[in-house]
C-alpha positions, 0 to 999 in steps of 0.5 A: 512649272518652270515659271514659277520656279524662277519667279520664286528663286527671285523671291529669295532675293527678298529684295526683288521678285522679276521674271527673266521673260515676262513683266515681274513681280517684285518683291517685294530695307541708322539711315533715313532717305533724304527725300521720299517724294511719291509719284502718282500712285501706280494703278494698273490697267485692268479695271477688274484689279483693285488699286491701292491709295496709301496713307501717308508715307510714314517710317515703321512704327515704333516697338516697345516690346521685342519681336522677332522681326528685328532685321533693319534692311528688311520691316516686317510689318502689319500692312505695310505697301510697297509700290514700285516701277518696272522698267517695262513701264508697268508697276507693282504692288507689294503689301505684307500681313505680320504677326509680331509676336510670332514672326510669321508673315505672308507678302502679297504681290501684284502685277497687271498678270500675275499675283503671288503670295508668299510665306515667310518667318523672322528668325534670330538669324534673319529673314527666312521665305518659304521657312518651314516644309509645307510653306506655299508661294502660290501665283495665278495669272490668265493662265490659271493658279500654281502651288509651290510647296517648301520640301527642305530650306537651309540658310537665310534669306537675309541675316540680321547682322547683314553689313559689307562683306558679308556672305551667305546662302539659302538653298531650298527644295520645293515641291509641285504637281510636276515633281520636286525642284531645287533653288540655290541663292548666295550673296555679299553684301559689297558696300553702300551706293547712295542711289536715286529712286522715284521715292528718293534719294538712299544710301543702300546696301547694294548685295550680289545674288548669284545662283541657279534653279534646277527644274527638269534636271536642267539649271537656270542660272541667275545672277544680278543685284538688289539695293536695300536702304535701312528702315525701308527695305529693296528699294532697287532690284536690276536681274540679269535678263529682267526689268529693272525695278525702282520703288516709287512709294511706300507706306508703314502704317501708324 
């Protein structure tokens, strides 16, 4: 249980999901990146896990009609992927099924030893993982499959309206076979970096997460900073105690 329950407070990063003691998954933002060049697409070692060979990389597509995703750090759209690079030398893949015209998606990610998905919803104050009670993140990995289910959920994950100096807080309790625990996540936004990644130069957000997640009554506490560049999403993730993260591709399909 507590596995899960520090991989999902990552997740309420939105920019990033890293384990503190095993290879992470990630999670996994006018500016446009000066350069976008791929690398060569992340395959992972197991040959029983499927690869992903994207398109061209394109921007999000163009909407006519208004929806409720409308965050500019973070696109939410319809199979749109993710790949980044963990600084153990592993990689992962990030991919999203949206439904615009309701604003509720699911985010898959995977790793060579652990695939998770996890709910999430556009509202008119931002991005909301895990929004409703009996929204689930479920993972699996060799050591089988875990369920955690949302109890309560107060805050965002990321406004809107988020630009430096901003501030706010998410603070969600789930629910498990095990008993029920609680996350506790708050940022500031503290400026823009221009910052080098494998798939370009950005210029991104660069956002403080502080907090903790109470499992057995016992607090972990977890503390680092995510990077988001507007129109594509995180493009780095550096967690105290956790692999650093870099995206090296993505794709938003036409």
């Amino acid at each position: 249980m507590r596995k899960i329950i520090i991989f999902l407070f990552y997740v309420l990063a939105v920019s990033g999901c890293s384990l503190p003691q095993s290879t992470p998954p990630s999670l996994p933002v006018p500016v446009t990146p000066v350069m976008l060049q791929a690398q060569a697409t992340p395959t992972f070692a197991p040959s029983a896990t499927p690869t992903i060979t994207p398109a061209a990389i394109s921007g999000p597509p163009s909407q006519n009609q208004p929806t409720p995703c409308q965050n500019p750090y973070y696109p939410v759209v319809n199979d749109a992927t993710f790949f980044y690079h963990v600084s153990t030398g592993t990689n992962v893949i990030q991919t999203m099924v949206a439904d615009n015209s309701s604003g509720v998606f699911t985010i898959t990610v995977r790793s060579v030893d652990m695939t998770a998905h996890i709910e999430g919803q556009c509202t008119d104050k931002g991005i909301v993982l895990m929004q409703n009670p009996g929204s689930q993140t479920t993972t699996s990995d060799e050591s089988g499959s875990s369920t955690v289910t949302s109890f309560t959920n107060s805050g965002v994950s990321l406004p809107n309206d988020v630009a430096p100096g901003s501030q706010w807080s998410q603070t969600l309790s789930v629910t498990t076979s095990l008993g029920t625990s609680f996350i506790e996540s708050t940022y500031v936004a503290l400026g823009f970096e221009n910052i080098v990644v494998p798939a370009g130069n950005f210029r991104a957000l660069k956002v403080e997460q502080s907090g903790y997640a109470t499992v057995f009554g016992h607090k972990v506490k977890m503390h680092g900073f995510l990077w988001y560049a507007e129109g594509v999403g995180v493009v780095r993730s550096a967690m105290d105690g956790a692999p650093v993260l870099e995206l090296t591709m993505y794709d938003f399909p036409e």
